[in-house]
C-alpha positions as CSV (number, residue, x, y, z in Angstrom):
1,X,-42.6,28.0,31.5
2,X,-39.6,25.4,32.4
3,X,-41.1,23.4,29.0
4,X,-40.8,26.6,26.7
5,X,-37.2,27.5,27.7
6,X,-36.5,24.0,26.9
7,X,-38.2,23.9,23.4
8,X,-36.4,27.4,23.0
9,X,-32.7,25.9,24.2
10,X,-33.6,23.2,21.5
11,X,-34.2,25.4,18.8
12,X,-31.2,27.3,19.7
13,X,-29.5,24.2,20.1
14,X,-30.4,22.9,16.2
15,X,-29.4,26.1,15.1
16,X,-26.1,25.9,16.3
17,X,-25.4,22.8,14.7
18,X,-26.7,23.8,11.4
19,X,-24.5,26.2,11.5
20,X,-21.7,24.1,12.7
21,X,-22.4,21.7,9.8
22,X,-23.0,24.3,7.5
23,X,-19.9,26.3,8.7
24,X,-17.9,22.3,8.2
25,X,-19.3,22.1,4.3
26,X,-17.9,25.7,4.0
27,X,-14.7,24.9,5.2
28,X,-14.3,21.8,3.3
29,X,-14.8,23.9,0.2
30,X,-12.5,26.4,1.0
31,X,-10.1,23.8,1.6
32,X,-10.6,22.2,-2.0
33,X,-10.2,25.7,-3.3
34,X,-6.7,26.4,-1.7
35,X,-5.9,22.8,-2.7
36,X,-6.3,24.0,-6.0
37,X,-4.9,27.6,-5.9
38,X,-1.8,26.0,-4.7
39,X,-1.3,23.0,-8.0
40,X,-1.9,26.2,-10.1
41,X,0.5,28.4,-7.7
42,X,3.0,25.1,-8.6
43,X,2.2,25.0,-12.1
44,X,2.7,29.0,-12.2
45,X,6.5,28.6,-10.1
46,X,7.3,25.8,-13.2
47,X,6.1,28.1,-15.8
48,X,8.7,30.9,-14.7
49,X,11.2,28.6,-14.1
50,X,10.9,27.4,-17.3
51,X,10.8,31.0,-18.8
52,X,13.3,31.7,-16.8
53,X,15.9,29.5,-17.9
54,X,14.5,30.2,-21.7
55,X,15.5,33.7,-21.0
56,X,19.0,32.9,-19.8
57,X,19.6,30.7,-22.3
58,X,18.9,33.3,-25.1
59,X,20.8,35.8,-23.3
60,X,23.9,33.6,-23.3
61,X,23.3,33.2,-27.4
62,X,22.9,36.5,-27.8
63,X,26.0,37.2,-26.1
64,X,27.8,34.5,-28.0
65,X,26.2,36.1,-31.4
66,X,27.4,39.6,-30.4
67,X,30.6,38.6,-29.9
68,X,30.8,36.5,-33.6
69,X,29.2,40.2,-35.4
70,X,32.7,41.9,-33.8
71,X,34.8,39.1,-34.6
72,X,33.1,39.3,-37.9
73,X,33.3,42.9,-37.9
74,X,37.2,43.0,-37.2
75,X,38.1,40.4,-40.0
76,X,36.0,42.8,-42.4
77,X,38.1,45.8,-41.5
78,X,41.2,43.6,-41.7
79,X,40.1,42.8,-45.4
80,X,38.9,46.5,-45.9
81,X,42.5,47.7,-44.9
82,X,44.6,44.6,-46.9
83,X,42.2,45.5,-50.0
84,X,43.4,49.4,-49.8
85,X,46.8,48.3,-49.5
86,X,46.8,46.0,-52.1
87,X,45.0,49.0,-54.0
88,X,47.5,51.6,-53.1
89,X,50.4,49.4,-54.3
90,X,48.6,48.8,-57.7
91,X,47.9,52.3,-57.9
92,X,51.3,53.1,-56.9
93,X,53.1,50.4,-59.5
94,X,50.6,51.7,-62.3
């Protein structure tokens, strides 16, 4: 009886550290795998950064382009108005 609930304990015994060793192989792989997740996490964080910046940087020249269209704009009306003038006076000396 005392000899079976040893070989029992010792089969319970090596099953526990299966386990244990298959639970350490487990764990080493989910460690790799976070080890990666997090370099492409990084590379991701970079990436929009990068984007980010891109963004800001065309906002800023599309602010700055904006602004040349009106200043544009405003010398194009000045002309508009000095060529009616100029027009009206013809006209008006004709």
């Amino acid at each position: 009886m005392l000899a079976e609930k040893l070989e029992e304990l010792e089969r319970r015994v090596r099953l526990v550290v299966a386990l244990a060793a298959k639970l350490k192989e487990e764990k080493t792989v989910l460690e790799r795998q976070v080890e990666e997740l997090q370099a492409v996490i990084k590379v991701r964080v970079e990436q929009v950064g990068a984007l980010e910046a891109a963004r800001k940087k065309d906002q800023a020249q599309l602010v700055h382009i904006q602004e040349e269209r009106e200043e544009v704009r405003l010398k194009i009306d000045r002309l508009l108005e000095e060529i009616a003038r100029i027009e009206a006076s013809v006209e008006s000396g004709a």
